[in-house]
N, C-alpha and C positions, 0 to 999 in steps of 0.2 A: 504494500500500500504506500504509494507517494504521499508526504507530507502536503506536497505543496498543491494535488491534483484529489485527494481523496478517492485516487481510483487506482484499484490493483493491473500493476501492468507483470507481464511477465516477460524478460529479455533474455536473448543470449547469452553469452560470458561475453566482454567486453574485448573486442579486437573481430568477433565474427562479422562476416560479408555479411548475415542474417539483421542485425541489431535494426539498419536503420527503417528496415521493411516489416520489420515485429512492432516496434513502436508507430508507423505510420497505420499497419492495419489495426491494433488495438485502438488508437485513438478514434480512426475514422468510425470502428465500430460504434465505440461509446461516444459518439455525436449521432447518429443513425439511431440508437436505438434509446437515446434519450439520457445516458448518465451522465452526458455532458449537455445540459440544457443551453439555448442559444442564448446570446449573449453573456454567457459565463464566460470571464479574463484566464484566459490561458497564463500558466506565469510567466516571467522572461525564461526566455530558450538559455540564460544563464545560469538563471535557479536550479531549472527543473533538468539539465546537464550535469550540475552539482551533485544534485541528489542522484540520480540516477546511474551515477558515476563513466559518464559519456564526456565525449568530447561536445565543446559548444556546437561546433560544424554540426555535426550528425544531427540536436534538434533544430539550429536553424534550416537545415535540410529539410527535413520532415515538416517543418509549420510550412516550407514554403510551396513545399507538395499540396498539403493540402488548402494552403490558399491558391494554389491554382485550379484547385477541384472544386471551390466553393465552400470547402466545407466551415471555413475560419475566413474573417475579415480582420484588415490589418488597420488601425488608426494613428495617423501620425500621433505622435508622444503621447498615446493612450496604453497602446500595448496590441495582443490579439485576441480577439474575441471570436467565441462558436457562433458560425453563423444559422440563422435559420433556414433549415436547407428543405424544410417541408418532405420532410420523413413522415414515413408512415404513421412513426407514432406519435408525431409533432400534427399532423396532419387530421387524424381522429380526434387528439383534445381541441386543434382549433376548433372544429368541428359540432363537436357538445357531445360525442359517442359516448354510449355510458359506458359507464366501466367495467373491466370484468369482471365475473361473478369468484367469489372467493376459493383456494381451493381446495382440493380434494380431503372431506373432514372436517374444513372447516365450519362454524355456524356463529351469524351474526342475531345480535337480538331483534327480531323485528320489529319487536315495540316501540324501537326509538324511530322507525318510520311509517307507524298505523294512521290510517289515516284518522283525522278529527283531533291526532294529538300537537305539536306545538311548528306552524307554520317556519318552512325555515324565510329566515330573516331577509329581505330585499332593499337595496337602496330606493327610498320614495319616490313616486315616477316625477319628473320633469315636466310638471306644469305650473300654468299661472298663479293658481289658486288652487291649495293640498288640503282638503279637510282631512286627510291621514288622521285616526287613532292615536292618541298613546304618547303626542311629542309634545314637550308644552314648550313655550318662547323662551329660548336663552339669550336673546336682545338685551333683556334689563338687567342680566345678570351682570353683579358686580363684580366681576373676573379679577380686576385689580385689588380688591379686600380679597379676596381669595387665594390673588397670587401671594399678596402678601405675607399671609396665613401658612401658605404651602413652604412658602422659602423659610420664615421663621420653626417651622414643626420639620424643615429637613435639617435646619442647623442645628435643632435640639435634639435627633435623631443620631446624628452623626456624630455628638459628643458620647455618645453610649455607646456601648458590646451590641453591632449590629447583628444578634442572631436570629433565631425562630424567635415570635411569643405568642401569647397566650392566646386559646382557638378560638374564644368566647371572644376577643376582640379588647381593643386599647379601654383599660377602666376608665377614663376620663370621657370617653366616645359613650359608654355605658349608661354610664350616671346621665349624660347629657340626655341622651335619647329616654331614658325611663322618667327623666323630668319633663321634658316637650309632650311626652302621649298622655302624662297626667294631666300636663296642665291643657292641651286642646282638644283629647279624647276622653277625660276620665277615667285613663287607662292605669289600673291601683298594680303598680308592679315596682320592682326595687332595680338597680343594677344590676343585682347578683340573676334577675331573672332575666337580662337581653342578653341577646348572642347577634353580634356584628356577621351579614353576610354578605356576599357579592351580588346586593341587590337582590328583592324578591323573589326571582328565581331559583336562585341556589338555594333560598329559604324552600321552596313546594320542594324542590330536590332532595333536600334533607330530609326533610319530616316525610317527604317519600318512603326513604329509605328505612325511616324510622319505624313508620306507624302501616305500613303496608304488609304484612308475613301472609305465609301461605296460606296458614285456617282463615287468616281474613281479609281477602283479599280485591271486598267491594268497596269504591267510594262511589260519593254521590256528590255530583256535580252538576249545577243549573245547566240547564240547556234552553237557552242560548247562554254558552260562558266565555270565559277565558282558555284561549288554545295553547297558551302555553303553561299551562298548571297543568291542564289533562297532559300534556305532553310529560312534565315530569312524572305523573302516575302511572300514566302506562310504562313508561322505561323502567319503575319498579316493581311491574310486574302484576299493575292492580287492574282491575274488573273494572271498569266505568260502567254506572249507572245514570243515566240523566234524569233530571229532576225538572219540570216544566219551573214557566216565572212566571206569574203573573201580576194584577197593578198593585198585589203588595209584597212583592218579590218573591223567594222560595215557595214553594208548594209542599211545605213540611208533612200534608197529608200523603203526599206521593213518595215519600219517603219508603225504600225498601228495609224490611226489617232486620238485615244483616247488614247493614253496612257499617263499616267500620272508623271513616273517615266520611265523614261531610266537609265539604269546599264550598266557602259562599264570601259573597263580596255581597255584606250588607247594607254599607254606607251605602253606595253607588253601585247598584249592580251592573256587572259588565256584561253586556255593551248594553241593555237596557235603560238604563239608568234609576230606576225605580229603587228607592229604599228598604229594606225588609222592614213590615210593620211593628211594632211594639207588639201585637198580639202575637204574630208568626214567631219573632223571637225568644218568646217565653215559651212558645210550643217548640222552637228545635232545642231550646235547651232541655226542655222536658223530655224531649225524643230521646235526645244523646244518654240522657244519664237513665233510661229506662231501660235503651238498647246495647248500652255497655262502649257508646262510638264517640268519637272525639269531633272537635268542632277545629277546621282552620277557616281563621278570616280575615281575608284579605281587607286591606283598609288600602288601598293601592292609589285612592286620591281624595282623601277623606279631609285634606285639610282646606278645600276650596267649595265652601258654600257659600250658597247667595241669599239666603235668608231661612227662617224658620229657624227654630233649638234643636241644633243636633242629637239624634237619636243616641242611646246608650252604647256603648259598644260591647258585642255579649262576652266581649273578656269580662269588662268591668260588673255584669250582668253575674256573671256565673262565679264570679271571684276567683279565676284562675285556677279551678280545677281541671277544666276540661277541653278549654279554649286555647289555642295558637293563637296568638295575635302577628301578625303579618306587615310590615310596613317598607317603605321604600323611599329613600330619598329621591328618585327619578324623575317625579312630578315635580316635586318642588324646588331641587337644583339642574340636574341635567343627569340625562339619561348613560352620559358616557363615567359618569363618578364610580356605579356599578357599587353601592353600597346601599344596604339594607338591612332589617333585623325582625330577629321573633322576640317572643315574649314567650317564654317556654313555663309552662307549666312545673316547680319544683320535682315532681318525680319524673319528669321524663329528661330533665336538663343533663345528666352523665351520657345518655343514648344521644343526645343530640349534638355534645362537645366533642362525642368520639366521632360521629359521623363528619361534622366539620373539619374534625383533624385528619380523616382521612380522606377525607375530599380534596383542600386545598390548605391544609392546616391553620389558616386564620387570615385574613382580610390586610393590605397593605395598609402600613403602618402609617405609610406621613400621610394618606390621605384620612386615613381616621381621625391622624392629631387634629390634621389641621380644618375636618369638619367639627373636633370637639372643640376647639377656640373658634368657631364661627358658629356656630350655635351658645355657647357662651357668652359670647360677645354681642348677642343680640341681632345679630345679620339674620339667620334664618327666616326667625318672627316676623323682622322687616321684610324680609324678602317678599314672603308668602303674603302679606299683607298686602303690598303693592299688588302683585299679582293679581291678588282675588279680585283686585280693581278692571284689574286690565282686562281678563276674564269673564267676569260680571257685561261689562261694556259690549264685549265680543257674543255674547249669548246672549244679550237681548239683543242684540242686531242681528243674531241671526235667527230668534222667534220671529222678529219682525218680517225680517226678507220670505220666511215662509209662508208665512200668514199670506202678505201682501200679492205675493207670487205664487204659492203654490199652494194654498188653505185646500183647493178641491181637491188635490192631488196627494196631498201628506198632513198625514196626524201624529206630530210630535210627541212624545211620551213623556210625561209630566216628571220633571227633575229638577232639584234644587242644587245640584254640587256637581263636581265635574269639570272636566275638557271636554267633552265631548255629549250628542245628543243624538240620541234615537228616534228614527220617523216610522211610521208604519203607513203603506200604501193603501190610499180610500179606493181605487179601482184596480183591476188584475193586472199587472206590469212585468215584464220581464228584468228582471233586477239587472242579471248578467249586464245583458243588451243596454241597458242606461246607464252602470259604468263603465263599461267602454266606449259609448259615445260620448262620454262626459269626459273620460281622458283625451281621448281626439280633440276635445274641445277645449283644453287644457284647463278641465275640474278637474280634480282628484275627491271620489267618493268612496265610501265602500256597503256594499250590501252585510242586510245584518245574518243572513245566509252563511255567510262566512263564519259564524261563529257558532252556528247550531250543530246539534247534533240528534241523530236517530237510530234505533237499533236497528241491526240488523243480522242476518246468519255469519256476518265476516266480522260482525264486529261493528262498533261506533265510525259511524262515517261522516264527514258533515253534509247535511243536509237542508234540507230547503221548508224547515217549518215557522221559518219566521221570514215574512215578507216587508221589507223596507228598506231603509238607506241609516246609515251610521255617518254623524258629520263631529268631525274632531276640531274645534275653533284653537286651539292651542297656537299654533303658528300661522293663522289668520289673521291679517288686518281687518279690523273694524269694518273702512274707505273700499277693501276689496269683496265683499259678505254678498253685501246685497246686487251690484252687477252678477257674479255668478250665480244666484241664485235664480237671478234672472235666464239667464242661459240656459241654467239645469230644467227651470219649467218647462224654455221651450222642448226641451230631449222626453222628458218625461210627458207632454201630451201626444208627441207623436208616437211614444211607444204605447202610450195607453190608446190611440186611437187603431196602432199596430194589431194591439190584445183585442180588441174588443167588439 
């Protein structure tokens, strides 16, 4: 194995006629067959003579061979680079060929590709106006307090024994976040009860792995939910059951008698946006401790309402016996920070520090600091504050553009908190067909289809039991709302004249 090439060549003894034709056909091969990827910098032909214990001549011989075959391009005072010679196997990946199937024995889990579970992730299309899911505005973000923040928690980082620590995450990050869900959720929990994770995600992940075993291996998930929480469940091997929503969210009657885990996003159900009622709530905590099953619940944007008294949250509800509480910084600073946490239940807290340590063993450090001296410091609460303003403004502008434009065509589903707002179709429409005409037209919408699901003999697939449009205001302008809403109507009466 070459140091300098990571690629095993095998030569003559050094003086054979053989040498320079072993090194030209091994090269050419591993450019042909892809180990040497194109544009990958060859090293100078004095190195790699070095090491190889050759004369310089012999590999400038050979690079020049094969620069005259195409296979290497030469750049003045850059060096030589593998060129792309559209190889077969260069050729299929341009291509999008899939890939091959694994070999012989081996077995991949399927569940991390079922369908209904966690979409894989896409850069947002390239239009004018993105009512995309899920982004909220990093415009007002105070990046310069944060940079600040970051640079002072690496200089304090760096005067320490920079090793592994602790999987539960930075105590100071701890404290800070068990103070914030008391003080905006009611959420009655201590330090010792948060675990720092790589953003909500890796939270469904864990308690996947936690709370999912063989003898019990249903949860119960709204349908229409979130695809990326089912996705963590099926990877750990659980039974999705879907559970309808209706105008007072979960349908705790529909609830299966074995399940073992319930999933529900009660503040804001997703993509719905509907509340879980005070009544439904005391019925799924009743459910849970009758049926022996745990509650996880997502608070995934619980800090942006527009009016009314926040409902309880059934952690607070249930006083922490039974309840995950689930939270994410994503919403409220940005989605690329990738930090988030639970609220773990006391007995189940050991099951859930070993999973995290064997996961990723605990969350980077300077960015824990330095969201614990910005939440400290009072920037969060500001942050979120502004926000809810800006938010606020953006959602009633865009009840307004519905109303105004599309009242016959769409019945918004009554919601008080949120990025985002769910419509449901007053005539038969082909949801597909109007957002792709709305991307063409450079809207970005998404059908709420997209996030349903239905049984069936293969399994939870998503499905088409909920008819409407999903509009994400987050990274909308105000100024830009209601022209495209405009627009959207007119896509939406010609496919309703299409349907009908």
């Amino acid at each position: 194995m070459t140091i300098a090439l990571q690629l095993g060549l095998t030569l003559p003894p050094p003086g054979s006629r053989h040498v320079r034709r072993a090194l030209h056909d091994q090269l050419r091969a591993a450019i042909l067959d892809g180990r040497l990827a194109p544009g990958l910098a060859l090293p100078p032909s004095r190195t790699l003579a070095q090491e190889l214990g050759l004369s310089r001549t012999t590999v400038v011989t050979v690079y020049d061979l094969l620069l005259s075959e195409g296979y290497v391009v030469a750049r003045t005072g850059a060096g030589t680079f593998v060129a792309d010679t559209g190889s077969k196997a260069q050729a299929g990946a341009a291509a999008g060929a899939p890939p091959p199937g694994p070999p012989s024995g081996v077995r991949l889990n399927p569940a991390l590709l079922a369908p209904g579970g966690a979409r894989t992730p896409t850069p947002p299309p390239e239009v004018a106006v993105n009512f995309r899911l899920g982004l909220p505005d990093t415009s007002g973000f105070p990046f310069d307090i944060w940079g600040r923040l970051y640079i002072r928690a690496l200089r304090a980082f760096a005067r320490t024994q920079p090793g592994y620590r602790e999987p539960a995450g930075r105590s100071a990050l701890r404290a800070a976040v068990a103070g914030h869900v008391s003080f905006t959720r009611a959420v009655a929990c201590r330090a010792d009860d948060i675990i720092i994770t790589a953003g909500a995600q890796q939270a469904f992940d864990l308690l996947a792995r936690v709370l999912v075993t063989p003898d019990r291996p249903v949860v119960a998930m709204e349908d229409p939910g979130y695809a990326s929480a089912r996705g963590a469940f099926l990877a750990a091997g659980a039974r999705l059951h879907p559970v309808p929503v209706d105008g007072e969210g979960l349908v705790v009657d529909a609830l299966p008698p074995d399940a073992a885990v319930v999933y529900v996003t009660p503040s804001h159900q997703f993509p719905l946006g509907v509340p879980l009622s005070p009544r439904r709530r005391q019925a799924l905590l009743a459910y849970a401790a009758a049926s022996g099953a745990v509650i996880v619940e997502d608070d995934y944007d619980g800090e942006f309402r527009y009016g009314g008294r926040p409902l309880d949250a059934l952690q607070t509800l249930d006083g922490g016996t039974r309840v995950f509480y689930v939270g994410t910084f994503s919403k409220s600073l940005f989605p690329a920070l990738r930090l988030g946490f639970i609220a773990v239940p006391a007995w189940a807290r050991d099951h859930v520090l070993r999973a995290k340590q064997v996961a990723d063993w605990h969350a980077p450090v300077v960015e824990q600091d330095a969201l614990a001296a910005f939440m400290a410091e009072g920037h969060l609460a500001r942050h979120v504050r502004r926000m809810r303003a800006v938010y606020d403004d953006r959602r009633t502008a865009l009840l307004g553009a519905l109303a105004a434009h599309c009242g016959d065509l769409l019945a918004p589903v009554p919601a008080v908190a949120g990025l985002h707002l769910a419509t449901r179709f007053r005539r038969p429409v082909d949801a597909d067909a109007v957002v792709a005409r709305a991307l063409a037209a450079g809207i970005g919408v998404e059908s709420l289809a997209n996030y349903a699901l239905r049984p069936t003999q293969g399994g939870p697939v998503p499905g088409d039991g909920v008819a409407g449009l999903a509009f994400g205001y987050g990274g909308v302008g105000v100024d830009a709302i209601a022209p495209a809403i405009s627009r959207l109507a007119a896509i939406l009466r010609d496919a309703a004249r299409s349907a009908g």
